[in-house]
N, C-alpha and C positions, 0 to 999 in steps of 0.2 A: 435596563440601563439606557438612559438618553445619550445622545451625542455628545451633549454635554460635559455629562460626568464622565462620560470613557475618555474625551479630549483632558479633564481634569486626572484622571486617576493614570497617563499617561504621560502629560507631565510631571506630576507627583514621581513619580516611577525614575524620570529622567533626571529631576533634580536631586531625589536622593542618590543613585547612581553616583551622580558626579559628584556629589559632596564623598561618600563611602569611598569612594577613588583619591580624592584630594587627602581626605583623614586617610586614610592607609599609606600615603609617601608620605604625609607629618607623621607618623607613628612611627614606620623605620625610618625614617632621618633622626630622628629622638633616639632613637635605641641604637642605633648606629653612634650619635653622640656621645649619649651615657656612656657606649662601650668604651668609645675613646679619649674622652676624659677617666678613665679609669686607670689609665696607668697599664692596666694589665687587660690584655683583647681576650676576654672570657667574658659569656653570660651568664648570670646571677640565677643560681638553682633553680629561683621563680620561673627566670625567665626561659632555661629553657625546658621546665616542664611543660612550660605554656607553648611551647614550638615543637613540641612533641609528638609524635604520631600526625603530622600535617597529610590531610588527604591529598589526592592529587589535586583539588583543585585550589586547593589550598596552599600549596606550593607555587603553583602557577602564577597565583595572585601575589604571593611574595616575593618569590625572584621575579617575577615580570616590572615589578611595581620597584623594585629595587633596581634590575636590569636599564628600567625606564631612567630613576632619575640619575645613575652613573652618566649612560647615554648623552643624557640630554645635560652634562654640567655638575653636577650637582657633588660633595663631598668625596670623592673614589674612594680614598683609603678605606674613613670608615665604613661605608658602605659596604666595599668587598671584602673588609673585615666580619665585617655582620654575616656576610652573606658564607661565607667561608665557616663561620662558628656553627651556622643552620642547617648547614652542611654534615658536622660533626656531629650534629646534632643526630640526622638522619643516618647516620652512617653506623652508630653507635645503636641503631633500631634493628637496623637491617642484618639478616643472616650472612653469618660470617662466611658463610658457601658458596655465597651468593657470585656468581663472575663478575658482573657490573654492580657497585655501588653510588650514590650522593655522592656528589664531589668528584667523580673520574674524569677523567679529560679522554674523549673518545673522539675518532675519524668516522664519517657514514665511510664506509667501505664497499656493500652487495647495491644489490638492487635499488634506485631511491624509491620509497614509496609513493604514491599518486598525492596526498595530502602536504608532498612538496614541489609540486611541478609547478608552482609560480615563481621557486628562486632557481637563479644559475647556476645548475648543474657542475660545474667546473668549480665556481666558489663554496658549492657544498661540501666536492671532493676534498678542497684545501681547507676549509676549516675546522679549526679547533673546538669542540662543545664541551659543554659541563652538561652533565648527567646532575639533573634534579629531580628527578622522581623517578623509580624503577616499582612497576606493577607486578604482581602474579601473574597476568596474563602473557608474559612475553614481551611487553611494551615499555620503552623508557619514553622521559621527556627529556629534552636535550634542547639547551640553549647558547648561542654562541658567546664570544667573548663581548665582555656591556660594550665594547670601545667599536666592537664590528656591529653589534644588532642588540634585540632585546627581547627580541620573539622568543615559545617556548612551544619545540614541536613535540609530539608522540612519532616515535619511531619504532618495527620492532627492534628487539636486542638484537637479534641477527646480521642485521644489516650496518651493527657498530665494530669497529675495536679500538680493545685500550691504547692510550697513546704512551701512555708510560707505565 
């Protein structure tokens, strides 16, 4: 491969990214709309077959990308409508046994883990998270309220509890 083409297949690379980026907030801002011109905050069987079983990293990219444009502006209701339904979605997947589900509202409590020692330990304590992915391995992702942040950390389950 010349310089060239790695400089081309590189950009290549980065423009798709950011279009795949841009398409995924027009996709939930649409479906978020749908929902709420609907009269009624449910997704349509299709839809949420199609948001069913989301891997983790696939979650990530949907509350994050949704998290994001709460954040920064963008529709609230529908949004954390949508985001609330995906929720139901996952939650309706997961073992009923299970102590943390999608959707719980959890405090870090124990130990912080190392993969959070860039935020202020004190505003970690006091925040509020939503439980958006819980693993087999022990691990959830937890992300704060859209209005505080939009990030989406792994934490283990240990080191949570429920808020309510």
């Amino acid at each position: 491969m010349t310089a060239t083409a790695g400089y081309a297949n590189r950009h290549y690379d980065r423009v798709v990214n950011d279009h795949a980026a841009g398409l995924v907030e027009r996709l939930i801002e649409a479906l978020a709309a749908q929902i709420g011109a609907s009269g009624t905050p449910a997704l349509a069987p299709g839809a949420a077959a199609a948001l069913s079983e989301l891997s983790r990293d696939e979650a990530r990219l949907v509350f994050g990308h949704a998290g994001h444009l709460v954040h920064y502006g963008a529709d609230t209701a529908g949004l954390e409508t949508l985001v609330r339904l995906i929720s139901e979605v996952q939650r309706d997947e997961a073992d009923a046994g299970d102590p943390i589900l999608p959707g719980d509202e959890v405090r870090l409590v124990g130990e912080l883990p190392s993969n959070l020692a860039d935020y202020d330990a004190n505003w970690l304590r006091e925040a509020t998270f939503v439980v958006r992915y819980v693993n087999a391995d022990g691990t959830i992702d937890v992300q704060p309220a859209f209005t505080e942040d939009f990030v989406i950390e792994t934490v283990p389950m240990a080191v949570v509890q429920l808020t309510r």
